[in-house]
C-alpha positions in Angstrom: 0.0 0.0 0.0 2.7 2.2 0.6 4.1 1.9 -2.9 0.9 3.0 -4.0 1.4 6.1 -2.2 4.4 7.3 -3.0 4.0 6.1 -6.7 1.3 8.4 -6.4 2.9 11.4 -4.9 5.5 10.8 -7.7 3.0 11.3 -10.5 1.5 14.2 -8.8 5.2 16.1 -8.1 6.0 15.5 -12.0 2.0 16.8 -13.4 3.0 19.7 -10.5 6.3 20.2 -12.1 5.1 20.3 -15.8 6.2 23.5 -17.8 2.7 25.1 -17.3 2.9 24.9 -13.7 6.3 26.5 -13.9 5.8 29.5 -16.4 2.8 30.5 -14.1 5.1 30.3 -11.0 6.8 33.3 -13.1 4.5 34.7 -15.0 1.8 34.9 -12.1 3.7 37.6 -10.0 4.9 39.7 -13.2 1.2 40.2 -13.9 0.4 41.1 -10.3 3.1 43.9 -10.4 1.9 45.0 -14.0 -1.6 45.4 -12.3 -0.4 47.2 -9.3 2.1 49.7 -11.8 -1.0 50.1 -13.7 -2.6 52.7 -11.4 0.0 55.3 -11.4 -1.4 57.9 -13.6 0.3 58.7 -17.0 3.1 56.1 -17.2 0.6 52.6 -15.1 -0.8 51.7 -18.5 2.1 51.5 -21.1 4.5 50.2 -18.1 1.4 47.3 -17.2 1.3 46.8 -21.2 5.0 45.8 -21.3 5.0 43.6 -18.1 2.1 41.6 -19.7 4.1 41.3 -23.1 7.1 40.1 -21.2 4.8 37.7 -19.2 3.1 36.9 -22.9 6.7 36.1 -23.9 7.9 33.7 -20.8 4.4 31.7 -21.0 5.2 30.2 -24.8 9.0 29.7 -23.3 8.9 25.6 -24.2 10.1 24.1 -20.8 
């Protein structure tokens, strides 16, 4: 029974450790600073359009 268990925590630490999982580790807090940049007046919305493009850009990275 044990085997079964930590067969299964094996599985779920690799699906946990996909590339999706890891991009959104990443990209998760870049988007939370774009959105908090984004309510400066005048420069919040290009500055919030360039963190989202760089996050954009580090979500297709292939890992």
């Amino acid at each position: 029974m044990s085997k079964l268990i930590k067969l299964f925590l094996l599985l779920l630490m690799a699906f946990l450790l996909s590339g999706c999982v890891l991009t959104k580790l990443i990209t998760v807090p870049m988007r939370v600073g774009g959105a908090v940049v984004s309510i400066v007046p005048v420069v919040g919305n290009p500055a919030h359009d360039s963190i989202d493009a760089a996050a954009e850009t580090v979500d297709k990275v292939p890992i």
